[in-house]
HTML snippet that shows the backbone in 3Dmol.js (N, CA, C, O; Angstrom):
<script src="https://3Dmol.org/build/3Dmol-min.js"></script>
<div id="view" style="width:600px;height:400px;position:relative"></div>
<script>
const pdb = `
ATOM      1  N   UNK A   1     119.870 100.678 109.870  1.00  0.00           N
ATOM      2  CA  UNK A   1     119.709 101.904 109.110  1.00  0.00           C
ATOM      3  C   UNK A   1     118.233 102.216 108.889  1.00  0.00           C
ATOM      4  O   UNK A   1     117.993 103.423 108.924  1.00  0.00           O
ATOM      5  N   UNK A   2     117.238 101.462 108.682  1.00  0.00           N
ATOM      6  CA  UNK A   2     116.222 101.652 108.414  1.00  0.00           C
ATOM      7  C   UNK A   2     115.483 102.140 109.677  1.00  0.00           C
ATOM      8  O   UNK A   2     114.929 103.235 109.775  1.00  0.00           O
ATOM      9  N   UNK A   3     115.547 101.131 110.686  1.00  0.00           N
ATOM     10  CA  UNK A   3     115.086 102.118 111.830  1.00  0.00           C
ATOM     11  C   UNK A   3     115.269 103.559 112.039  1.00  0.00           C
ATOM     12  O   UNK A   3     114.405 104.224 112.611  1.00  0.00           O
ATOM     13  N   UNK A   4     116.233 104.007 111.650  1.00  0.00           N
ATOM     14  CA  UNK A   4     116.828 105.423 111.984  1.00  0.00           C
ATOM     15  C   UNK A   4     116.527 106.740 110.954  1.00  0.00           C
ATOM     16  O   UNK A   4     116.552 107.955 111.151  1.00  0.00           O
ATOM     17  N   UNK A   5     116.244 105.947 109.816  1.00  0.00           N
ATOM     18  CA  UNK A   5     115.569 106.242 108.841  1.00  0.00           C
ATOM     19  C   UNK A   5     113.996 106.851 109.428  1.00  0.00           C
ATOM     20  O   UNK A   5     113.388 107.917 109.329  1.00  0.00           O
ATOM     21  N   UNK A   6     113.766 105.615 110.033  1.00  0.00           N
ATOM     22  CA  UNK A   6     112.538 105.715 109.975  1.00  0.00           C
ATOM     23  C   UNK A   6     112.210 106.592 111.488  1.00  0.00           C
ATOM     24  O   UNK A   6     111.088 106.791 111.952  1.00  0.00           O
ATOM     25  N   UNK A   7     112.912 106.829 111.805  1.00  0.00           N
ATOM     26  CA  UNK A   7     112.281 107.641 113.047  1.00  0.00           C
ATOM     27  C   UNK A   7     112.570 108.932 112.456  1.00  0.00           C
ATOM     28  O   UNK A   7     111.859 109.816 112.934  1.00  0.00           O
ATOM     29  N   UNK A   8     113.582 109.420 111.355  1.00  0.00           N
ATOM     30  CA  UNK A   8     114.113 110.619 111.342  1.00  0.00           C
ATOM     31  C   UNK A   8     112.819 110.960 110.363  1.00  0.00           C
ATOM     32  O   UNK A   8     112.286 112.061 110.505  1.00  0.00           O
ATOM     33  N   UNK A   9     112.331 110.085 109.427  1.00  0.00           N
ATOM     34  CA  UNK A   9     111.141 110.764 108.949  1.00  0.00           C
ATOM     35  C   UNK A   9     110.156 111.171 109.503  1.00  0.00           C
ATOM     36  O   UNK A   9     109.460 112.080 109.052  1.00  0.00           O
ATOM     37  N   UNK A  10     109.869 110.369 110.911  1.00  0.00           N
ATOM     38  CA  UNK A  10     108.482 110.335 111.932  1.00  0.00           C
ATOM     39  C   UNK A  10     108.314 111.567 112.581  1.00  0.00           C
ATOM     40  O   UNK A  10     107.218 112.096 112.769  1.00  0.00           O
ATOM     41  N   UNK A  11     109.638 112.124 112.999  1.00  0.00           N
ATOM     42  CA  UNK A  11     109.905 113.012 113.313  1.00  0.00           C
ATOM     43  C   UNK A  11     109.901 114.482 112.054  1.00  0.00           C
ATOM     44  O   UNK A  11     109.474 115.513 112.573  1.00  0.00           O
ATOM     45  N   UNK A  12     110.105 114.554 111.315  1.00  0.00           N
ATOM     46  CA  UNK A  12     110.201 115.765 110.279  1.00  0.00           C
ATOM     47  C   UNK A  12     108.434 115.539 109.849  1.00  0.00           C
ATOM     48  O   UNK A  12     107.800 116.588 109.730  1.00  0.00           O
ATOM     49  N   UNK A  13     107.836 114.504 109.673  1.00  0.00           N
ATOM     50  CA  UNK A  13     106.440 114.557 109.063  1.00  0.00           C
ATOM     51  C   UNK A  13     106.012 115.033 110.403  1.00  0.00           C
ATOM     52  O   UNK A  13     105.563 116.175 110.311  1.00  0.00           O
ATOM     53  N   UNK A  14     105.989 114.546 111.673  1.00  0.00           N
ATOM     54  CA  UNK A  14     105.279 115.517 113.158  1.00  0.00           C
ATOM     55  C   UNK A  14     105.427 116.793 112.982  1.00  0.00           C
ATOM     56  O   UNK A  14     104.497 117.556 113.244  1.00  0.00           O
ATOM     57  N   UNK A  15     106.424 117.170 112.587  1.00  0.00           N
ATOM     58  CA  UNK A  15     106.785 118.485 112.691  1.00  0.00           C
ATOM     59  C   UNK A  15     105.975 119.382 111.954  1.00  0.00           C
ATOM     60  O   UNK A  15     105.466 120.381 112.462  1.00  0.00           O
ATOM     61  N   UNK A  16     105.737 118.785 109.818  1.00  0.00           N
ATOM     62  CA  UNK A  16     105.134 119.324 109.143  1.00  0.00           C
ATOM     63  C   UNK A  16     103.439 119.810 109.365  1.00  0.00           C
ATOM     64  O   UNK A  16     102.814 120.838 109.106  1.00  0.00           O
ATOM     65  N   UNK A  17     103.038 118.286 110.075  1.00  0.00           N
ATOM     66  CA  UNK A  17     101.535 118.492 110.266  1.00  0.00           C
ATOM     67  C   UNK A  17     101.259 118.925 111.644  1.00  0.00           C
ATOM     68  O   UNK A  17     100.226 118.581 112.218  1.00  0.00           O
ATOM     69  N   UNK A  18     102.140 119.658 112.181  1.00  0.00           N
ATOM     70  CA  UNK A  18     101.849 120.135 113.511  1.00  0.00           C
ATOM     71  C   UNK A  18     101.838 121.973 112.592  1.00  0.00           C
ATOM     72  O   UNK A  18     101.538 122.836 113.417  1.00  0.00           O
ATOM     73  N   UNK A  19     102.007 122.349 111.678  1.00  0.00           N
ATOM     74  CA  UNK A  19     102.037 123.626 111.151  1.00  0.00           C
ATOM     75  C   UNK A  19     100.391 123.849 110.808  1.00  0.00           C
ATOM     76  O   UNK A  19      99.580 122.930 110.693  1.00  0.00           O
ATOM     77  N   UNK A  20     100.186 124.868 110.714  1.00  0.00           N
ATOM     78  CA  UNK A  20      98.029 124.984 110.554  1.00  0.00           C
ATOM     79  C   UNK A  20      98.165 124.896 108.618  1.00  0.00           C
ATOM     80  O   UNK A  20      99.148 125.260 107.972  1.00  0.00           O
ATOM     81  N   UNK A  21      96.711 124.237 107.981  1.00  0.00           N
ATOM     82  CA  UNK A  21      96.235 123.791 107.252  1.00  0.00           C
ATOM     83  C   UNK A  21      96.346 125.060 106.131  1.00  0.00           C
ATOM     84  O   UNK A  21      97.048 125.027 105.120  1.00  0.00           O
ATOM     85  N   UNK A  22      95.611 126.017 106.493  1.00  0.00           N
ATOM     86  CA  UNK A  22      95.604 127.153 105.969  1.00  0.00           C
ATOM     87  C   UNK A  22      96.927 127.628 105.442  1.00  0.00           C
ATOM     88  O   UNK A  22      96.857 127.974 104.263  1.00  0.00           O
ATOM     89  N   UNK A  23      98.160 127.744 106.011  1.00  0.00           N
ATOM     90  CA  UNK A  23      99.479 128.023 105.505  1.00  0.00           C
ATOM     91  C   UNK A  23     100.463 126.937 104.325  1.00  0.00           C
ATOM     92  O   UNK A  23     101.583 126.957 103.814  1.00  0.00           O
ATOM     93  N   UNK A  24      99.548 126.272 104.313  1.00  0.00           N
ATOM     94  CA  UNK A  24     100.541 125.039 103.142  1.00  0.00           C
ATOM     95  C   UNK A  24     100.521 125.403 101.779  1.00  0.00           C
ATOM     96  O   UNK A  24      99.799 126.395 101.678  1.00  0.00           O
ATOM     97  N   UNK A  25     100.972 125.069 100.690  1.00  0.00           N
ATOM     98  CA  UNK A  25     100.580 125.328  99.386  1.00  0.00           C
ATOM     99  C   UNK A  25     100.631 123.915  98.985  1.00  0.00           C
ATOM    100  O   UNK A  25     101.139 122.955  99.565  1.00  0.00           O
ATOM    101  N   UNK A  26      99.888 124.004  97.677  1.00  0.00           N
ATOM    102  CA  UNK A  26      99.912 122.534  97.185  1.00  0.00           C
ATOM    103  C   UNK A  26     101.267 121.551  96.794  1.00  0.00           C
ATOM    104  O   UNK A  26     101.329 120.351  96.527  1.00  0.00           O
ATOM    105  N   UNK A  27     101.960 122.248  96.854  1.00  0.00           N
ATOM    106  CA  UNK A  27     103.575 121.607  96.802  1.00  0.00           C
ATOM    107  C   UNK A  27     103.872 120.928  98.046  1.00  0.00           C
ATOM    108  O   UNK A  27     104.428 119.837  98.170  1.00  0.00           O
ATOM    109  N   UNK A  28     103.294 121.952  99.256  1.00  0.00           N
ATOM    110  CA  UNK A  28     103.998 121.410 100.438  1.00  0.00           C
ATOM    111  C   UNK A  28     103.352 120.246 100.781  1.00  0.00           C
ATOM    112  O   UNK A  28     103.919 119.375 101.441  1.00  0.00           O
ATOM    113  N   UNK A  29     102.003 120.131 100.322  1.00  0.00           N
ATOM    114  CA  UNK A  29     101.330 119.699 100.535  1.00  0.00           C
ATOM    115  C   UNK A  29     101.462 118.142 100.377  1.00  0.00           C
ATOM    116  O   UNK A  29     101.347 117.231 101.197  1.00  0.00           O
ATOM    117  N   UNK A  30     101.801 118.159  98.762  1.00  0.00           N
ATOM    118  CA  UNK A  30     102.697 117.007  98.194  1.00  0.00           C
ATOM    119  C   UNK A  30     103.848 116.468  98.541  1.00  0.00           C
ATOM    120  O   UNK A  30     104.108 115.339  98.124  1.00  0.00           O
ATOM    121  N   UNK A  31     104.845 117.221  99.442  1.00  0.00           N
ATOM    122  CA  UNK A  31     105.923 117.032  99.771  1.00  0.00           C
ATOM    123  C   UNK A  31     105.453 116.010 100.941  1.00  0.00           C
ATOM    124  O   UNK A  31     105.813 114.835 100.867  1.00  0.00           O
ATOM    125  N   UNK A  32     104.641 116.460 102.029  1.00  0.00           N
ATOM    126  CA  UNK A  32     104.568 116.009 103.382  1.00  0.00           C
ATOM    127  C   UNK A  32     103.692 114.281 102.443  1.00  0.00           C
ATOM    128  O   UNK A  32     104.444 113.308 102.494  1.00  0.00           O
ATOM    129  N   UNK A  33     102.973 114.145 102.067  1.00  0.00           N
ATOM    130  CA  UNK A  33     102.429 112.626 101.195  1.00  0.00           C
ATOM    131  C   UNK A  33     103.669 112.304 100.867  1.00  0.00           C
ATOM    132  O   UNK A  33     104.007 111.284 101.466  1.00  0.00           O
ATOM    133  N   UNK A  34     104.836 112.902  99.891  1.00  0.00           N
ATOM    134  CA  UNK A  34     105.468 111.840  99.431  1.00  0.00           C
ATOM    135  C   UNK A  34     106.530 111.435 100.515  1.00  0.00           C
ATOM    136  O   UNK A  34     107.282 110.488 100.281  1.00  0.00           O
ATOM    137  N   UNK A  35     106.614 112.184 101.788  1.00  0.00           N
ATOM    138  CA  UNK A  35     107.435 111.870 103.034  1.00  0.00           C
ATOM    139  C   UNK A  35     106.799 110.939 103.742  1.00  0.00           C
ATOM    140  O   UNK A  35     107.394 110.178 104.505  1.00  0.00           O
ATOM    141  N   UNK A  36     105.630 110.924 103.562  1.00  0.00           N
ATOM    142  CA  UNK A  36     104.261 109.774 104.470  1.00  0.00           C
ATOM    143  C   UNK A  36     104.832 108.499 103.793  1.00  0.00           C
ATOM    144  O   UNK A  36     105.455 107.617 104.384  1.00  0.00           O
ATOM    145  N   UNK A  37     104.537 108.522 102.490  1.00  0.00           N
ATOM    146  CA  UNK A  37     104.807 107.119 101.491  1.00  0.00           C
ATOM    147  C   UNK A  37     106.109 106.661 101.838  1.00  0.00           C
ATOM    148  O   UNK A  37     106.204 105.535 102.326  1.00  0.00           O
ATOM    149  N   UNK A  38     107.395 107.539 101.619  1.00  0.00           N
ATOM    150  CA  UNK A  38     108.374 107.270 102.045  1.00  0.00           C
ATOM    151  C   UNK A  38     108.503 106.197 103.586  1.00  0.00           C
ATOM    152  O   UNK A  38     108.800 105.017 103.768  1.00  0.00           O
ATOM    153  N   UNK A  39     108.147 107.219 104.386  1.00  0.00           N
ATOM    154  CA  UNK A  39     108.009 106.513 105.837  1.00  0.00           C
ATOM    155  C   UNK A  39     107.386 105.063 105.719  1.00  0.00           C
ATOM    156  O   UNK A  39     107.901 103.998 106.059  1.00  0.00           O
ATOM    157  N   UNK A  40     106.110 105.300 105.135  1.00  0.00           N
ATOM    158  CA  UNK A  40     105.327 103.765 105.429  1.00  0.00           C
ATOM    159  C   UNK A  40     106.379 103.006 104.495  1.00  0.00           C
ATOM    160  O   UNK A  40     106.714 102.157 105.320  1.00  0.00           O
ATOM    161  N   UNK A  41     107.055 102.740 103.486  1.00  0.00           N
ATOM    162  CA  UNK A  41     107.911 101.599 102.610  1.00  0.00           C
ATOM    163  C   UNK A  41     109.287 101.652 104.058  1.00  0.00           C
ATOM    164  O   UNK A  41     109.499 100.537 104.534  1.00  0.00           O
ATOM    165  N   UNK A  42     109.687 102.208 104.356  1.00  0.00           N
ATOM    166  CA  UNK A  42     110.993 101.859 105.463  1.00  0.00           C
ATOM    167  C   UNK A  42     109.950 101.309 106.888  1.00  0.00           C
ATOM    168  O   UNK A  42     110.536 100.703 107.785  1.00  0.00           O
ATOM    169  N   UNK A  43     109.034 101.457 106.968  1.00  0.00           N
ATOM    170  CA  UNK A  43     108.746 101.153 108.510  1.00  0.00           C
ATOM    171  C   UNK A  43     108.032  99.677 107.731  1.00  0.00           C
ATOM    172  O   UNK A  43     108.092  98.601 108.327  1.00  0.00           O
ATOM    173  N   UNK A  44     107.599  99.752 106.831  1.00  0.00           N
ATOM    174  CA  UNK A  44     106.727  98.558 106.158  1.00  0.00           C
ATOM    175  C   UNK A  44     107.817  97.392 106.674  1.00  0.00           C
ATOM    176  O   UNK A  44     107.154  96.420 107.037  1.00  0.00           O
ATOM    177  N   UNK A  45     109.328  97.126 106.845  1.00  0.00           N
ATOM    178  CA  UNK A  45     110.216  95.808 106.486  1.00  0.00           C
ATOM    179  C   UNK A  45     110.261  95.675 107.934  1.00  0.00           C
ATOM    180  O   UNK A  45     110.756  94.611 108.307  1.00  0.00           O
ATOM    181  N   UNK A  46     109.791  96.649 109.054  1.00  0.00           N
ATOM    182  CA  UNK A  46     110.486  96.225 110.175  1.00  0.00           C
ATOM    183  C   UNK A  46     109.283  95.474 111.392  1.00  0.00           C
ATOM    184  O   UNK A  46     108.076  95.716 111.409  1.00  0.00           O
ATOM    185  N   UNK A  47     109.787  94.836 112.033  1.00  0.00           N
ATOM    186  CA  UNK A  47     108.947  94.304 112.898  1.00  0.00           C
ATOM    187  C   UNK A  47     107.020  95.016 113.790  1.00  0.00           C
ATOM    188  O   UNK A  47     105.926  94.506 114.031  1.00  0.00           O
ATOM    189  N   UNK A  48     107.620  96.292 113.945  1.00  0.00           N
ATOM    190  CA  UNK A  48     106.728  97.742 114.209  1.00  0.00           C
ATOM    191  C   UNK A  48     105.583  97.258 112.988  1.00  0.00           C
ATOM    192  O   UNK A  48     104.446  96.795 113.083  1.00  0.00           O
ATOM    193  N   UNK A  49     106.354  97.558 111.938  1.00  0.00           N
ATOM    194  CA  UNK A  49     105.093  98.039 110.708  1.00  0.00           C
ATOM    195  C   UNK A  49     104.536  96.596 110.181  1.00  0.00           C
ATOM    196  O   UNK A  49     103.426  96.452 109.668  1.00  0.00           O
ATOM    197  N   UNK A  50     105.375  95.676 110.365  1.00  0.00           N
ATOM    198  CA  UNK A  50     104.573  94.352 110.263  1.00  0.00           C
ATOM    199  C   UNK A  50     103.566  94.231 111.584  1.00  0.00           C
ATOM    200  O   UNK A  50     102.465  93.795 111.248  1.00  0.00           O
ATOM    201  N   UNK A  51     103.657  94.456 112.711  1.00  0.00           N
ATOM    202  CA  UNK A  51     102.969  94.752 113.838  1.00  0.00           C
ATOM    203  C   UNK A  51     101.509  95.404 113.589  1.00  0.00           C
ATOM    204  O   UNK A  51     100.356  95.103 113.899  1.00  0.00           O
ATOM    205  N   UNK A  52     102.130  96.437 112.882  1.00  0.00           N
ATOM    206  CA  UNK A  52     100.303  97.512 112.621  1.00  0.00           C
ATOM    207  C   UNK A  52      99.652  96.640 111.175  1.00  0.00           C
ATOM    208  O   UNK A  52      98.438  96.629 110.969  1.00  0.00           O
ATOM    209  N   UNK A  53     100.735  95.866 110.150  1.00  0.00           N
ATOM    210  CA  UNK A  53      99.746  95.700 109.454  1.00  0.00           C
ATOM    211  C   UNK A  53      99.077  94.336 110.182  1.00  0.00           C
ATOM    212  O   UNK A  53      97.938  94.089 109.786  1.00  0.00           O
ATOM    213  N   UNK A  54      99.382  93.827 110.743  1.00  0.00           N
ATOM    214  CA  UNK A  54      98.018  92.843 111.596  1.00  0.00           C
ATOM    215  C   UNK A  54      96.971  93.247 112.230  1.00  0.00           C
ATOM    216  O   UNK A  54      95.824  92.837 112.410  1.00  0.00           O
ATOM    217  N   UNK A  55      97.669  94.234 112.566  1.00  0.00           N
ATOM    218  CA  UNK A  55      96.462  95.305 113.752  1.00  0.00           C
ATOM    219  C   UNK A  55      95.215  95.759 112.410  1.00  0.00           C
ATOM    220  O   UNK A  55      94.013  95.856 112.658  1.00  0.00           O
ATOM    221  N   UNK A  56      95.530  95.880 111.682  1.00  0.00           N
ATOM    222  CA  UNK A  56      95.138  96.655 110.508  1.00  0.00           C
ATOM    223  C   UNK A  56      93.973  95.586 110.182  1.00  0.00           C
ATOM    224  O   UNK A  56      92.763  95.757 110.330  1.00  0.00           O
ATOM    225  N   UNK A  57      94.679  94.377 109.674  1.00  0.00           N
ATOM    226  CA  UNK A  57      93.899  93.604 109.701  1.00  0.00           C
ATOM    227  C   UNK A  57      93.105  92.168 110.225  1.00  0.00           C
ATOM    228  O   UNK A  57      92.460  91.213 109.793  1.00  0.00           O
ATOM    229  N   UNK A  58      93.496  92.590 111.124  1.00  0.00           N
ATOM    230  CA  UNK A  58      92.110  92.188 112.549  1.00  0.00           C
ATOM    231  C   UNK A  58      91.161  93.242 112.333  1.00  0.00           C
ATOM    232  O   UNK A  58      89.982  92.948 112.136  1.00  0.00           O
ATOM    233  N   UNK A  59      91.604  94.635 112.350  1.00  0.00           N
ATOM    234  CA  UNK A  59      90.291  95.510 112.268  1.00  0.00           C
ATOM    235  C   UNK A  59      89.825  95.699 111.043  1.00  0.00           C
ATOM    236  O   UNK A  59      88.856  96.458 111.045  1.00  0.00           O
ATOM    237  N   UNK A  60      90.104  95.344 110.092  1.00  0.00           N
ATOM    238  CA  UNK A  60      89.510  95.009 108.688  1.00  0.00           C
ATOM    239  C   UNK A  60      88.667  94.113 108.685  1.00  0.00           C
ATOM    240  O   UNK A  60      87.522  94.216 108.243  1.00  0.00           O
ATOM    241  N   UNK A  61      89.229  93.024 109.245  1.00  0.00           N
ATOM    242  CA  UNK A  61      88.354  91.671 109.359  1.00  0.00           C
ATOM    243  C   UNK A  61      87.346  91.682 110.721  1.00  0.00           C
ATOM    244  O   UNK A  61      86.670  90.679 110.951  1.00  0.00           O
ATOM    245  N   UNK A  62      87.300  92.442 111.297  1.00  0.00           N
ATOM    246  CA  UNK A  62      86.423  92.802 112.826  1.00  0.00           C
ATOM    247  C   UNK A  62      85.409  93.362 111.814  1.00  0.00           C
ATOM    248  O   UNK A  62      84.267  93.047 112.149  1.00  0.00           O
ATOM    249  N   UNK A  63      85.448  94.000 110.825  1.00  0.00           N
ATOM    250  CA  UNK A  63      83.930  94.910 110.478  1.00  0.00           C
ATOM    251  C   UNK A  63      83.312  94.614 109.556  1.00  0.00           C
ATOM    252  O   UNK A  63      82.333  95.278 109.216  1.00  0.00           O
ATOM    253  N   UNK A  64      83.832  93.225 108.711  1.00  0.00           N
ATOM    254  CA  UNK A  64      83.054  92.863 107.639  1.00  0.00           C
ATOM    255  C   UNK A  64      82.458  91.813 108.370  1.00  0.00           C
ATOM    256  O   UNK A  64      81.607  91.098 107.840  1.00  0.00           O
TER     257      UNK A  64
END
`;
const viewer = $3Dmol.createViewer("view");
viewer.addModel(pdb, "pdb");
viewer.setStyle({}, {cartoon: {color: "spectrum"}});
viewer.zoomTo();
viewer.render();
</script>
């Protein structure tokens, strides 16, 4: 479930920030963040998002 979850958000947030900057209001604005947050806590448990957070930090630890 979470996978599916998580693609169906990946997909609706592409969609939002593929719309131009200028047309958002600050609601929508908020909406598409709290769909981001959303996404990262379901992709956070799965193998993928444990994947980037290493990537993450190797390149954390590459620049100090």
């Amino acid at each position: 479930m979470t996978v599916s979850a998580s693609a169906a958000f990946a997909i609706i947030i592409l969609m939002r920030l593929g719309r131009r900057t200028e047309a958002r209001s600050r609601t929508d604005e908020r909406f598409t963040a709290l769909l981001c947050t959303v996404f990262g806590v379901l992709i956070a448990a799965t193998p993928w998002g444990q994947a980037i957070l290493r990537l993450v930090g190797v390149i954390t630890q590459a620049t100090h």
